[in-house]
N, C-alpha and C positions, 0 to 999 in steps of 0.2 A: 705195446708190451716191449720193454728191452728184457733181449738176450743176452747172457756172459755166455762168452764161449774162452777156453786156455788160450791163451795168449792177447786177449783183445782188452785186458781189465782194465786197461785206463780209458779203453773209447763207451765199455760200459760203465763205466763208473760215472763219467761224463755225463753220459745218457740220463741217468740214475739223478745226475744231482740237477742237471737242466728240467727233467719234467720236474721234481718238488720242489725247484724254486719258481715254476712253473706255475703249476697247482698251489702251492702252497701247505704249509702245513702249521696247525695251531695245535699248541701243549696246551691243555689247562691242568695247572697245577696247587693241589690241596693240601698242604701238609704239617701236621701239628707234633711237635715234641713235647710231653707231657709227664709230670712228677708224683704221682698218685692222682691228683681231679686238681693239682694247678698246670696252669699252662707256660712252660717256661718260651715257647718259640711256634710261634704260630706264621705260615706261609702261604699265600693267596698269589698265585701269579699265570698270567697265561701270555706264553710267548708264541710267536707266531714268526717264523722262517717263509720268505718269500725275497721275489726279485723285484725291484721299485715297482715294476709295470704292474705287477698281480696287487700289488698292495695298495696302489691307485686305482686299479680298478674297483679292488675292493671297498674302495672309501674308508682307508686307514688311515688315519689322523696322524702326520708327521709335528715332527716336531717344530713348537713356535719360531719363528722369522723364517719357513723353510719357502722359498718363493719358485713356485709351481709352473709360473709362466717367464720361465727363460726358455731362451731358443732347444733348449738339451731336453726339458721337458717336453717341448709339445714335441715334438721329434720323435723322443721314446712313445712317447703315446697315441703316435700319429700312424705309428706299423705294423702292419700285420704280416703273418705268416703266409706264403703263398699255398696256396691247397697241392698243388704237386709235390713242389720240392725240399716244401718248409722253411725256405730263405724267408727275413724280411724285409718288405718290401713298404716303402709310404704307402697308406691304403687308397690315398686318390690315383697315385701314379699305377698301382697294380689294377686300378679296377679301368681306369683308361686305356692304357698301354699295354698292361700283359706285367709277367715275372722277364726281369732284364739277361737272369740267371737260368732259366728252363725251358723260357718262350710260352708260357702259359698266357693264355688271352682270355679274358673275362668278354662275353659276348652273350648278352639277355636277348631273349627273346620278344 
């Protein structure tokens, strides 16, 4: 849950825009302009606001010649958030070694 408290509105606002590009958010939009029963302007559209990671995960179709596998992609898609501190961290290196940021150590039983 993000809190605003007076004076912190730009570390909530932050907050704010980091989880829904996080999450994700999708418009779907309907909208007809119409002259008695003629249809002068009719609009079908659904946008959908997210950060590259969400929207690869999700399996959202980028646009043609977008090449997936350069080093910057697998990287972005290679990290996860740490469970303590929420830094991210490559997921092989965090579940090996630990968060390099908080000292959190992944250790199965």
């Amino acid at each position: 849950m993000v809190v605003l408290r007076p004076g912190s509105s730009q570390d909530g606002l932050k907050q704010i825009l980091d989880r829904m590009l996080d999450k994700g958010i999708a418009i779907d939009l309907n909208a007809r302009a119409c002259l008695s029963d003629f249809e002068l302007l009719g609009i079908n559209a659904t946008v959908i606001l997210s950060s590259f990671r969400t929207a690869a995960k999700i399996g959202m179709d980028f646009p043609e010649g977008t090449n997936l596998n350069t080093p910057a992609w697998k990287d972005l898609l290679s990290k996860q958030p740490c469970p303590l501190c929420g830094k991210e961290w490559r997921t092989k290196d965090l579940k090996e070694e630990g968060c390099p940021w908080c000292g959190w150590n992944y250790r199965p039983k």
